[in-house]
C-alpha positions in Angstrom: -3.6 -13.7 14.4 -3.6 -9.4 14.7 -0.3 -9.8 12.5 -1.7 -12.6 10.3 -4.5 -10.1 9.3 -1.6 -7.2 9.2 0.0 -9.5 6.5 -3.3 -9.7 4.4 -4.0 -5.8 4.7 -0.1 -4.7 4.1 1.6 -6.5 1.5 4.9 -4.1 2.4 5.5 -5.7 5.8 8.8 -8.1 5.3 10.8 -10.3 7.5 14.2 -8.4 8.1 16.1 -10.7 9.9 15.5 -14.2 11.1 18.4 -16.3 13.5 18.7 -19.5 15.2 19.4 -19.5 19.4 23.0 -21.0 20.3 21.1 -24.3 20.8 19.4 -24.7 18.0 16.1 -24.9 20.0 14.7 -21.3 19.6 14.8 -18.9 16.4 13.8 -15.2 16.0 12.0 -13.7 13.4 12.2 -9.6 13.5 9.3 -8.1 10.9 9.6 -4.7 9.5 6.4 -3.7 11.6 7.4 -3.4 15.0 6.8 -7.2 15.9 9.4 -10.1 17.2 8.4 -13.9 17.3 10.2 -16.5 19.1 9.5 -20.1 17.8 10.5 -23.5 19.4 11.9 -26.4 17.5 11.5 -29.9 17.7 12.8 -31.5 15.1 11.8 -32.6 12.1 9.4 -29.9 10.7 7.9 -29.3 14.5 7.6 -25.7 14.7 6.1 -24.0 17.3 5.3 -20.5 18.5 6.6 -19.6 21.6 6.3 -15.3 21.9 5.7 -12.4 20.4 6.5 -9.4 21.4 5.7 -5.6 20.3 9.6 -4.6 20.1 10.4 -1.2 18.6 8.0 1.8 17.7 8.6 1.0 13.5 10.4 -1.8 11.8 12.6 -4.1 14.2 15.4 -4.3 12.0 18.0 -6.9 14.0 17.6 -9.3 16.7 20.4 -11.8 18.5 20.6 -13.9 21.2 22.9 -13.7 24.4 23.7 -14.9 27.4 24.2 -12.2 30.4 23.9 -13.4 34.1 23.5 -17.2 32.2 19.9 -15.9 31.5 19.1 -16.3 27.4 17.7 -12.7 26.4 17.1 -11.9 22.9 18.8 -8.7 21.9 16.5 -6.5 19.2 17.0 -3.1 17.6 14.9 -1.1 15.7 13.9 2.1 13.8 13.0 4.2 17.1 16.7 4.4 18.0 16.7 2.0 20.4 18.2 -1.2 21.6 16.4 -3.7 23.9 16.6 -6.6 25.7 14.2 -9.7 26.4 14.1 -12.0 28.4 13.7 -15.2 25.6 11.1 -17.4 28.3 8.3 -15.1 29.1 9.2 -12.3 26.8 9.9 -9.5 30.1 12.2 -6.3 29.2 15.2 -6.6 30.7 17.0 -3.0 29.2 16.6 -0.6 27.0 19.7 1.3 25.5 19.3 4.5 24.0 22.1 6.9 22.7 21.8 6.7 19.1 20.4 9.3 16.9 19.2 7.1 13.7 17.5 3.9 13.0 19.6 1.1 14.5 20.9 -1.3 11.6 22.6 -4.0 13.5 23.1 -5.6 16.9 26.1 -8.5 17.9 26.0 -9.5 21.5 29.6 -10.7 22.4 31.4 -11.4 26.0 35.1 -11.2 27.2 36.8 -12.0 30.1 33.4 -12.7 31.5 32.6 -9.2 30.9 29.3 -9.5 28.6 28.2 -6.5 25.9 26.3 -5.8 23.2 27.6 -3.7 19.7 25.1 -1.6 17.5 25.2 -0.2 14.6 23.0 2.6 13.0 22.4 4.1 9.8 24.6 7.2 10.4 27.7 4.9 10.4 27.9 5.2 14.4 29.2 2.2 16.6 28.4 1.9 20.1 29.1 -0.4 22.6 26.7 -1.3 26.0 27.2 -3.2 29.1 24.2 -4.8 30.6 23.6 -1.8 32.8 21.5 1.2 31.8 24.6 3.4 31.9 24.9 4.1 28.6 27.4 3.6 25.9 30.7 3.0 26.3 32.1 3.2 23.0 31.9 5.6 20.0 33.3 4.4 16.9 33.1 5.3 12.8 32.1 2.4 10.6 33.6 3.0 7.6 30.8 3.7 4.8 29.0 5.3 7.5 25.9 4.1 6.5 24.6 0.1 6.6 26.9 -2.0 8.5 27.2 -5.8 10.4 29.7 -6.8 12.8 30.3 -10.7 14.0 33.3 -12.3 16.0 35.2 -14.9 14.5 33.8 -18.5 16.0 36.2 -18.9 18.8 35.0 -14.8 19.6 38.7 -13.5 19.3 38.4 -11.1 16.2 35.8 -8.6 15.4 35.0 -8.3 11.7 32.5 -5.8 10.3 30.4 -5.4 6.9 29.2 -2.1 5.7 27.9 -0.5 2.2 28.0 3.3 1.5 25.4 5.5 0.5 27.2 5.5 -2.9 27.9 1.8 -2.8 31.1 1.9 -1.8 31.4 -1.5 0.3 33.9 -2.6 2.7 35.0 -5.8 5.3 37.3 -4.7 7.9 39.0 -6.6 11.0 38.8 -4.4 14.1 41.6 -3.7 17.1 38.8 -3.4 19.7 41.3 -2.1 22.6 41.9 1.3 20.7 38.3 1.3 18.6 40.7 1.3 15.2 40.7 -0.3 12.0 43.2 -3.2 12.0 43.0 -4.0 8.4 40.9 -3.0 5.4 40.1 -6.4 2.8 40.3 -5.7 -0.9 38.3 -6.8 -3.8 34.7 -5.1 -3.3 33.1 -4.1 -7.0 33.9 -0.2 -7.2 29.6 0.0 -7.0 28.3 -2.4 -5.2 24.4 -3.2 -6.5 22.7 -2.4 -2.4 24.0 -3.2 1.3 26.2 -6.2 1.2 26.1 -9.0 3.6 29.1 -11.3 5.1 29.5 -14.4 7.1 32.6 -15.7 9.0 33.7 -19.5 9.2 36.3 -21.9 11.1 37.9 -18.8 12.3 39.7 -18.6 9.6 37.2 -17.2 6.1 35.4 -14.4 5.6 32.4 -14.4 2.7 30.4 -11.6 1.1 27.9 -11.3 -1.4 28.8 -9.2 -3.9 28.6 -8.7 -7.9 26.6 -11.1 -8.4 29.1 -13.9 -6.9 30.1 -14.4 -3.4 34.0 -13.7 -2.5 36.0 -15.2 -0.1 38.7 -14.0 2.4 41.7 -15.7 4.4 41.6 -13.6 7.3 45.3 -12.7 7.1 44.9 -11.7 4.0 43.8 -8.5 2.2 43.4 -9.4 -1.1 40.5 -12.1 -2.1 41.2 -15.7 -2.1 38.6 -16.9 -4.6 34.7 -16.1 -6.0 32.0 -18.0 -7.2 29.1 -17.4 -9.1 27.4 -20.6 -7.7 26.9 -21.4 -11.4 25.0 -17.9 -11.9 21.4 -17.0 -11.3 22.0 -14.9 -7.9 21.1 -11.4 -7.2 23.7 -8.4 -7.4 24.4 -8.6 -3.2 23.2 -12.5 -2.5 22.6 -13.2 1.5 24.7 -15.5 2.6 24.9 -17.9 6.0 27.0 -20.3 7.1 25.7 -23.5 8.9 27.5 -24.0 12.3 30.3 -26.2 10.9 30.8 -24.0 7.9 31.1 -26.8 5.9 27.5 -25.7 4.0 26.8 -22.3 3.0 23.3 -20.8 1.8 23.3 -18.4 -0.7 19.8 -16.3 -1.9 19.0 -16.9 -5.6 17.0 -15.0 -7.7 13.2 -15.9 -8.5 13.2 -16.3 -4.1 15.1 -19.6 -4.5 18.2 -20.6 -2.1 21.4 -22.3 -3.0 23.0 -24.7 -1.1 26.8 -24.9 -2.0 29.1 -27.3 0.1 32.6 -28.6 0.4 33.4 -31.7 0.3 32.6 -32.5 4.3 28.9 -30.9 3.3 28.7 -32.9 0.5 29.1 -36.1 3.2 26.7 -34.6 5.4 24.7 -34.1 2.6 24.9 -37.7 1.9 24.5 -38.9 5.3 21.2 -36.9 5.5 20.0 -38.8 2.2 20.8 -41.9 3.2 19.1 -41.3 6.7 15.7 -40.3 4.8 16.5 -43.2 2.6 16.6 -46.4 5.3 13.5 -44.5 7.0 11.3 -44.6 4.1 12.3 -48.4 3.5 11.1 -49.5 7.0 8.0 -48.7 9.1 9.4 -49.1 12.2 12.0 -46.8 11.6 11.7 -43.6 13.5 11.9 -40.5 11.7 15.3 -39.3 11.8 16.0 -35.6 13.1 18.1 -33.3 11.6 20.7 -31.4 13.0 18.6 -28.0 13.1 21.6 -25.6 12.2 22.9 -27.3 9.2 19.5 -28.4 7.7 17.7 -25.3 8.4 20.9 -22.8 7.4 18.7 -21.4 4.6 16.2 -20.6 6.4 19.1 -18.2 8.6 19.4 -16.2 4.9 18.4 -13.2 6.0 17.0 -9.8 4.6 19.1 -7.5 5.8 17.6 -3.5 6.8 18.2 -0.5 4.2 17.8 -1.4 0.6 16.6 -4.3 1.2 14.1 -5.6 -0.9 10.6 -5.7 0.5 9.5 -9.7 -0.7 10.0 -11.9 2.5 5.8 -11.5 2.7 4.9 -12.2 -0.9 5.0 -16.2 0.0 2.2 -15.4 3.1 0.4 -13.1 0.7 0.2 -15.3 -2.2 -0.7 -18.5 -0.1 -3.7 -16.4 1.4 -5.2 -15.2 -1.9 -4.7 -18.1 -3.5 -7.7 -18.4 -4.9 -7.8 -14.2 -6.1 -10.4 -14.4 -8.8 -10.5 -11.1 -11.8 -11.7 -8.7 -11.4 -13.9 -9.2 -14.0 -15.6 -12.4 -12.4 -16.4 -11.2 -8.9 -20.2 -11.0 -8.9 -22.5 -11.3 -5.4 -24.8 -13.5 -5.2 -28.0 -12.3 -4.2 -30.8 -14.2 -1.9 -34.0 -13.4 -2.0 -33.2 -11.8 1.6 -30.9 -9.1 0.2 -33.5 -8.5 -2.9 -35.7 -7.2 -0.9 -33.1 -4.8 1.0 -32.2 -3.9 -2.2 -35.7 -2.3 -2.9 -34.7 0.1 0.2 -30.8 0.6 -0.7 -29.7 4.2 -0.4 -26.3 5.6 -0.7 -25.3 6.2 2.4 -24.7 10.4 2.2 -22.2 12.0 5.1 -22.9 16.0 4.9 -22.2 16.7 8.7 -18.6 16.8 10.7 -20.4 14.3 13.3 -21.4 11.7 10.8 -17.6 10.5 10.2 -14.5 11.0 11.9 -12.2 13.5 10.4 -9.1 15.7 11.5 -7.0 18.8 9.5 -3.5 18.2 10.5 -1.6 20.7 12.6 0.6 23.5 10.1 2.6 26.8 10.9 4.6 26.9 7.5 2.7 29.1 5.2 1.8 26.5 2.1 -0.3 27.3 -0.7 -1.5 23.9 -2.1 -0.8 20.5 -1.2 0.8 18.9 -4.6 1.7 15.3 -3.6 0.7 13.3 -0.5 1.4 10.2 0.8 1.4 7.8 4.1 4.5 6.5 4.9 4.6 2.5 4.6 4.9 2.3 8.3 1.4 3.8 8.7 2.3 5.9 11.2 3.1 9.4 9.3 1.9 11.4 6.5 4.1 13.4 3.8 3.1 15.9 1.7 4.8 18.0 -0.5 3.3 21.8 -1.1 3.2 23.4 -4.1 6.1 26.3 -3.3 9.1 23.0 -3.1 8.7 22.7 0.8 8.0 19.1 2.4 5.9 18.6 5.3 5.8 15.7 7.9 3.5 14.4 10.1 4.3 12.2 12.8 2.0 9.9 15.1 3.2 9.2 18.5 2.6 6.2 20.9 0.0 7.3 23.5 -2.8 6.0 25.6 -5.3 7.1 23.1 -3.2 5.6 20.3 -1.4 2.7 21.5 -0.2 1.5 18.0 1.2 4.7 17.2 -0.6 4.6 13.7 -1.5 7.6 11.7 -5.9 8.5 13.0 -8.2 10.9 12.1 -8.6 10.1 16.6 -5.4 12.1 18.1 -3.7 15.2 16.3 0.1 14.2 15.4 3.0 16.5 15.7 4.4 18.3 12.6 7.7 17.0 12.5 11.4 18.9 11.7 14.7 17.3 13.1 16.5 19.0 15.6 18.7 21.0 12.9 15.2 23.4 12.0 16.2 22.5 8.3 13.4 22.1 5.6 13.1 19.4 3.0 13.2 21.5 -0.3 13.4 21.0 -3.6 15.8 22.6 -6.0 13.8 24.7 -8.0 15.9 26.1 -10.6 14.9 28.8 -12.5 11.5 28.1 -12.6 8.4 29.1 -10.8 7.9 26.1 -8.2 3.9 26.8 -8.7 4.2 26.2 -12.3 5.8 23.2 -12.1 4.6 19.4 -12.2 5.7 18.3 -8.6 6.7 14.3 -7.8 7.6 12.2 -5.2 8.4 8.5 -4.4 9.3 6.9 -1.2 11.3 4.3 -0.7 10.2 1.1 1.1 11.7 0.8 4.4 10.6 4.8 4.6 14.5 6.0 5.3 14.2 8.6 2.1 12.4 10.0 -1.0 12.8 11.0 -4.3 11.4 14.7 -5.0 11.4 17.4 -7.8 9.2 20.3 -8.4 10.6 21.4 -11.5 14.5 21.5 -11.0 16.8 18.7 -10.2 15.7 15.8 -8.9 16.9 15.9 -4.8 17.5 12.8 -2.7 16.6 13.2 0.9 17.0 11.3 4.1 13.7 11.3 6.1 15.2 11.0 9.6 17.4 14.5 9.4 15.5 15.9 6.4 19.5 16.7 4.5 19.5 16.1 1.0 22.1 13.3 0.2 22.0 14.0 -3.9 20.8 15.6 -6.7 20.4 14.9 -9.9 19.0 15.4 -13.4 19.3 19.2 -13.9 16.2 20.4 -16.5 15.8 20.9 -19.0 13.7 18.3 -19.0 11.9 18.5 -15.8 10.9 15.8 -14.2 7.3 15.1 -13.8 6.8 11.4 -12.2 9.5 9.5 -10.3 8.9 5.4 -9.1 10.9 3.1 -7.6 11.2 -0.7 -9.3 10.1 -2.9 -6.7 12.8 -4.9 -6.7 15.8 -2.6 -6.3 15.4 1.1 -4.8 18.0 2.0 -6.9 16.6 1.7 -10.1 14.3 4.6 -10.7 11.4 4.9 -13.5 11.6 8.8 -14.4 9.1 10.4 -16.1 9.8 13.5 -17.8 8.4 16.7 -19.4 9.8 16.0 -23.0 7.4 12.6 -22.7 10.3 10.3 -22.0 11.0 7.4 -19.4 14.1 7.5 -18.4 15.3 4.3 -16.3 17.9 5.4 -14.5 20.6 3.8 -11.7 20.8 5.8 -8.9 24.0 3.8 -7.6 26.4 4.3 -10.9 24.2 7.3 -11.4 23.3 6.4 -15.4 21.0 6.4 -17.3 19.9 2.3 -18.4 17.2 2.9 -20.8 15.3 5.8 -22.2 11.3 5.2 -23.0 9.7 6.8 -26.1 6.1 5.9 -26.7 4.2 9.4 -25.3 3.7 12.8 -27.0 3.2 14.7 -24.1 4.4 15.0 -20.4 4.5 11.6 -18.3 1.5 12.0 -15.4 1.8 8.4 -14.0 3.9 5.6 -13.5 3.4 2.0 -11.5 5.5 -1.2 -11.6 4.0 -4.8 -11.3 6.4 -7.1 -9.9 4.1 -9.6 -11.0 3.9 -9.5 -14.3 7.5 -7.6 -15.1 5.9 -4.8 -16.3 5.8 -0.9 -15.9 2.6 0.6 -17.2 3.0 4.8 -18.0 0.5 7.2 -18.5 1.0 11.0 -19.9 -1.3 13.8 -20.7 -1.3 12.5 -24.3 -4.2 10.4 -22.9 -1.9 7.3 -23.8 -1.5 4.2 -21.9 1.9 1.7 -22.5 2.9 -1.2 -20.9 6.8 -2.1 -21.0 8.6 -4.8 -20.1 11.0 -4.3 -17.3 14.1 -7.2 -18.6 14.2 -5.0 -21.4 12.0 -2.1 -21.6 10.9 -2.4 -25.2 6.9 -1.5 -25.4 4.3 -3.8 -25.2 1.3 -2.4 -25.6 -0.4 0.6 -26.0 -4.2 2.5 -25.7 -5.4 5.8 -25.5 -8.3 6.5 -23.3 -11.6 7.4 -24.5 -13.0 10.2 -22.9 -16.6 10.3 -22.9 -18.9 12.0 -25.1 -19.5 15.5 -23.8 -16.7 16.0 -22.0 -13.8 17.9 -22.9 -10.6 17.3 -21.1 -8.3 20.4 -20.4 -5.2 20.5 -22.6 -2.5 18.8 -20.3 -5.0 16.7 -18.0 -3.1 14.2 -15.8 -3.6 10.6 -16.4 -3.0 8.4 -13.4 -2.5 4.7 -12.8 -2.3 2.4 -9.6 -1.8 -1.5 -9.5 -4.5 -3.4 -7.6 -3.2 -5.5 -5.1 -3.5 -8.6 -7.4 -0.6 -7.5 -9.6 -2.4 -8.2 -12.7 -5.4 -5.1 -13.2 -4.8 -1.3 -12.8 -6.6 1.6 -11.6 -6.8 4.6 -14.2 -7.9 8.0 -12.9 -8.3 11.2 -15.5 -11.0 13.6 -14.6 -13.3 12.3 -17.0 -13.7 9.1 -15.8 -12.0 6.4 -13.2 -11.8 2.7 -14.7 -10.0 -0.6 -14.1 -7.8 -2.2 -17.2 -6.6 -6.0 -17.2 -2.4 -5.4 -18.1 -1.8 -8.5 -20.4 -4.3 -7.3 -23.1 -4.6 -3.5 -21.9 -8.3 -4.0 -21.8 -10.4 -1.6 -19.5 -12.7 -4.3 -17.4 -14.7 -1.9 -15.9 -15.3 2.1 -15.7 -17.3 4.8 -14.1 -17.9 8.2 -15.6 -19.4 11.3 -13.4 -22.9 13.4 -15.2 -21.8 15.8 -17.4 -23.2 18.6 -15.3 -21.0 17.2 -11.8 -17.5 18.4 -11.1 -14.4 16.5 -13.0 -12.4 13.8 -10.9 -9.1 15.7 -9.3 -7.5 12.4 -7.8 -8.4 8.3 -6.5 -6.5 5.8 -5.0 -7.2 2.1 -4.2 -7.8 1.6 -0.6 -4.4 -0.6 0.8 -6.4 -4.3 0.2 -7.8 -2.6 -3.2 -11.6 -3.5 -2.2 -12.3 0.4 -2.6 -11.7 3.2 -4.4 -11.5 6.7 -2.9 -12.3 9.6 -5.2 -12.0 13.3 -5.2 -13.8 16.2 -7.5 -13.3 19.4 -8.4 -16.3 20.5 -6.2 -14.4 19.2 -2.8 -16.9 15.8 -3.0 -15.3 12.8 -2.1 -16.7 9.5 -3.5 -16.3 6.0 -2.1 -16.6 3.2 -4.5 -16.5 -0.5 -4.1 -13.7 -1.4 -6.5 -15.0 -4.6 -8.0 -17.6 -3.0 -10.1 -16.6 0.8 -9.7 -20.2 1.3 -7.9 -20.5 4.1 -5.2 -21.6 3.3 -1.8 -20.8 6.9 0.1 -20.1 10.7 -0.6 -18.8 13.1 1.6 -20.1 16.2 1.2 -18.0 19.4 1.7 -19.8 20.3 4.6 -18.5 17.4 6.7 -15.0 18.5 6.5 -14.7 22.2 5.5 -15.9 25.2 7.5 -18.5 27.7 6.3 -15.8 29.9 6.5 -13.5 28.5 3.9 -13.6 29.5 0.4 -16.1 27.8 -1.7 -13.1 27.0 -4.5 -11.0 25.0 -1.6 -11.1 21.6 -2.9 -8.8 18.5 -2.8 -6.0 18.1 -5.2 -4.9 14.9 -3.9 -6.0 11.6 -2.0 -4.1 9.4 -0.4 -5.2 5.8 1.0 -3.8 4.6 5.0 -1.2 1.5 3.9 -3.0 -1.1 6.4 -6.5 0.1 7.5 -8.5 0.4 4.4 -11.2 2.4 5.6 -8.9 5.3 6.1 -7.2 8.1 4.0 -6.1 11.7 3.8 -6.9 14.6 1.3 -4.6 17.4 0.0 -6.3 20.6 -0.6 -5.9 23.7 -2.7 -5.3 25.8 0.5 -2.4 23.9 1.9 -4.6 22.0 4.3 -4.4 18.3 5.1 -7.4 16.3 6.2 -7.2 12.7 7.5 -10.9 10.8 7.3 -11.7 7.6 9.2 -15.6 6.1 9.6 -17.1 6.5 12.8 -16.5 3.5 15.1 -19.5 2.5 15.6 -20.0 2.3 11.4 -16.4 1.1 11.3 -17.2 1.3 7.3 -17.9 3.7 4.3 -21.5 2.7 3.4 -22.7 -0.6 1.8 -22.7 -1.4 -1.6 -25.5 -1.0 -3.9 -27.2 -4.5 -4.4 -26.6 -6.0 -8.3 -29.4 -6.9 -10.3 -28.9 -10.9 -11.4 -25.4 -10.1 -11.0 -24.8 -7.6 -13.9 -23.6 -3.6 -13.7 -26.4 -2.2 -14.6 -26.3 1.3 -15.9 -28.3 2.5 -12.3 -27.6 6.1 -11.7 -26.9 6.9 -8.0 -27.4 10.0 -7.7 -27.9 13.3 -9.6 -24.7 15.1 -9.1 -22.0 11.8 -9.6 -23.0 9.8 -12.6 -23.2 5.9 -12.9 -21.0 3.4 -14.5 -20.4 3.9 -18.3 -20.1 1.2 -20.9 -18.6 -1.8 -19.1 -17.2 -3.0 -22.8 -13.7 -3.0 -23.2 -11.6 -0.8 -25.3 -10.6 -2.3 -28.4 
């Protein structure tokens, strides 16, 4: 159940790997949050759960089962470096292997001789090799790539075969002398590019397939060169997963729109048959009991696995969508109220937080001298916070595993460690020729967390968030960049927006440029993607809203906000926009006023605007399940609101969080909202510092909401200094 509700709250979490025991009576399912569950099967569609077990410290990004001392273990690896072993009955730790110094792609448990051992594979390209011992590892080979790579014995376990794809895409299937730790041979026929990490399967001791260019390829295993492709008559993704049932006479392949392909030769196609008929004759008679299917051959697609890396992040939109299946608009979502809560509401007061004891908050550890905190962001993990100053220079924030914080998630509870890898070297952006405090400073981070995109006014820099070097750079200015997203579905597509009021779609693999977006007239300030709908929605300090479709990135639709009357927007003001978690509305945040649009008709559903004597909006961000809206002003007020009807239920008052000390202009640039507890997020402020903010415990909450009158958004104001909800009528 703790992970159920984790699902609900954290649409990101994915299921990396899943893989049947040698049996066919257990399978394992590693998630990209630190969890492993072991299920029993019974036949039929008898599932049932048998353990689960908190892994890895981050995702668990490979599991296996073996066999050592006759004793079935599960074998798992994950993102804190480690390899460990379970015991696959009661779920005890058997071993833990550590030696490697990056995330920990792979595992293949394997035995010789009666001599049993287990291979790993991590993102730096390293192979190592462990007895079941505790005396560390006994091999240290190069995968070639050096980056995401699989390894898997031929079926009778005499030839070692591994799978890897480069940082630049450069893919490759080799066949391994495993007495001298050499490549034996090297097999041809890879696209020069491959389109993410590519995945392979072996069968019958004898073939070797891999997904690739949007067809999978096949290999004798004497032989170099390919022996045939298919395209599975088209519709698969540039690097399909592939798995062979145990016979290899079916293979699944994944298919576009999350659909499977089941291609067989002509021995599948009799089993295939066979199965029909079986299902046939039993739904003819009564009596006839209800045949059970081989689980390794019927079930093969459910063994299509997500591989780690690039990976794309959709193995929990089928939980997510099943739970909020019955997601109403925005639009419609109206309390009812009882003649109970009318009378509270006769008493409601916004619940006002002015001292440090009335929530819990914490200002992060620092000792590099930063001036302003531009861009800030949690990691998808949960357990770290990024932030990236105005002067180019990247900070980190790490939480550890301890008794006070068992999860090892990012809390405003226990003070994390400001992290820098081993080397002492910074994360910094190319700055160019230009004055990194003038400049419009972006990030994006990808999924699994491994790297992010950042500029700050010169090129665009790639870098690797476990040793902080920069693996690229691109796009030299003029233009800067000034926005950078990744498309949800590949992380190497990029949205770019630029200075010159461009989009430029661009491919970081082939390093191109696919499509270049005109529809602004001044700088691009946001940019967000809903995989949803196929769209990416833009925003620049032209004011302007577009839609566009991602298939081919012609324009949609367009608005341009209206700012309210009395107010007068600064020259370049920023223009932000966040997806709710339903896909189908959008946050807009410009320091006039915050409101929610639906995306088919660009039509604003609802809106808030402060008094025109109160401070202008600096930043807001959804909370992770989109049920609130954090706020920041100009005046260091932060405003809660309950996203539904953009009503607020609690401000923070500068006095809870800054010193009397502190400058009375300190005030926060930037907010930032915790991806799975949604009553917690962070602030960047104008004086480099970092603030994390959580509710007391015993609250556990920011404030109530107001009560609605019959159901209607009533122009109520709250409170003198932030104003009530404007016109609730659409822009036409």
């Amino acid at each position: 159940m703790p992970l159920q509700a984790a699902l609900v709250k954290d649409p990101a979490v994915s299921v990396n790997r899943v893989i049947w025991s040698p049996d066919g009576s257990l399978f394992g399912v590693a998630y990209s949050r630190h969890i492993v569950q072991i299920y029993s099967y019974h036949g039929g569609d008898e599932v049932r759960q048998h353990l689960e077990i908190d892994a890895h410290v981050g995702g668990v990004n490979d599991l296996a089962f073996s066999h050592p001392n006759k004793q079935l273990c599960v074998v798992t690896c994950g993102d804190d470096k480690t390899i460990k072993v379970w015991e696959a009955t009661n779920g005890t730790k058997q071993y833990t292997f550590e030696g490697h110094e990056a995330s920990v792609y792979s595992v293949c448990p394997h035995y010789k001789e009666n001599i049993q051992f287990i291979f790993s594979t991590a993102i730096d390209g390293k192979i190592k090799a462990w007895l079941y011992d505790n005396m560390g590892s006994r091999v240290d080979y190069e995968a070639p790539g050096r980056w995401c790579t699989t390894m898997a014995y031929s079926a009778d376990g005499t030839r070692l075969f591994s799978c890897g794809t480069s940082k630049d895409g450069e893919s490759f299937i080799v066949e391994w002398n495993e007495s001298e730790g050499a490549v034996k041979r090297t097999y041809q026929g890879f696209r020069k590019r491959s389109l993410g990490v590519v995945q392979f399967d072996t069968t019958k001791n004898r073939y070797l397939a891999a997904g690739d260019d949007f067809s999978i390829k096949f290999w004798d295993m004497d032989n170099v060169q390919p022996l045939t492709s298919v395209d599975a008559d088209g519709g698969l993704p540039a690097s399909p997963r592939i798995r062979f049932n145990k016979d290899g006479s079916l293979l699944a392949v994944s298919a576009n729109d999350n659909g499977i392909k089941i291609l067989a030769n002509s021995d599948g196609m009799r089993l295939l048959r066979t199965l029909e008929n079986l299902s046939y004759d039993a739904s003819r008679t009564s009596e006839a009991p209800k045949p059970t299917i081989n689980p390794i051959s019927a079930a093969a697609a459910a063994a299509v696995a997500t591989s780690a890396g690039l990976a794309d992040r959709s193995a929990s939109v089928v939980a997510i969508a099943g739970m909020n299946g019955d997601a109403r608009s925005l639009g419609d979502v109206k309390p009812r109220i009882t003649e109970e809560s009318s009378d509270k509401s006769k008493i409601w007061k916004l619940t006002e937080i002015s001292e440090p004891s009335q929530c819990r908050s914490l200002r992060l550890p620092e000792n590099l001298r930063v001036t302003k905190i531009s861009r800030l962001i949690f990691t998808n993990s949960g357990n770290a916070i990024l932030a990236l100053a105005s002067n180019a220079i990247h900070l980190l924030w790490k939480w550890q595993r301890s008794e006070r914080n068992s999860n090892g998630k990012a809390t405003a509870s226990v003070p994390p460690q400001l992290w820098q890898p081993s080397s002492g070297i910074l994360m910094t952006n190319d700055v160019a020729d230009t004055n990194p405090e003038e400049a419009v400073p972006c990030f994006a981070l990808s999924k699994n967390d491994s790297y992010v995109m950042s500029a700050s006014g010169g090129k665009i820099s790639l870098f690797n968030m476990m040793t902080f070097k920069t693996m690229a750079t691109f796009m030299p200015p003029p233009p800067p960049a000034t926005f950078l997203a990744f498309h949800p579905q590949d992380n190497n597509i990029i949205a770019i927006g630029m200075d010159d009021s461009t989009i430029q779609i661009y491919n970081v693999r082939v390093d191109e440029v696919k499509s270049k977006l005109k529809g602004h007239s001044k700088r691009i300030t946001g940019l967000a993607f809903s995989h949803v709908l196929s769209v990416l929605v833009s925003s620049g300090a032209d004011s302007q809203l577009c839609v566009w479709n991602t298939d081919g990135w012609e324009k949609q639709k367009s608005r341009f906000l209206q700012v309210p009357s009395g107010r007068t927007p600064t020259a370049l003001s920023d223009t932000r926009v966040q997806f709710h978690q339903d896909q189908m509305h959008f946050l807009v945040v410009h320091e006039t006023q915050l409101a929610i649009y639906e995306t088919t008709k660009l039509e604003r559903v609802k809106q808030w605007v402060p008094l025109e004597s109160s401070a202008p909006i600096t930043h807001a961000t959804f909370s992770c399940d989109s049920q609130l809206v954090y706020s920041s002003f100009l005046d260091a007020t932060v405003c809660v609101f309950t996203a539904a009807n953009l009503r607020l239920r609690c401000r923070i008052n500068p006095s809870a969080y800054l010193p009397a000390s502190v400058s009375s202009n300190v005030h926060p640039l930037v907010i930032a909202a915790h991806p799975s507890e949604p009553n917690e997020f962070a602030l960047g402020l104008s004086d480099g510092g970092v603030h994390v903010f959580e509710p007391l415990e015993s609250e556990n909450k920011w404030g109530v909401p107001p009560p609605v009158e019959n159901g209607s958004s009533s122009n109520m104001a709250a409170t003198p200094s932030v104003g009530a909800p404007g016109s609730e009528q659409a822009q036409r």
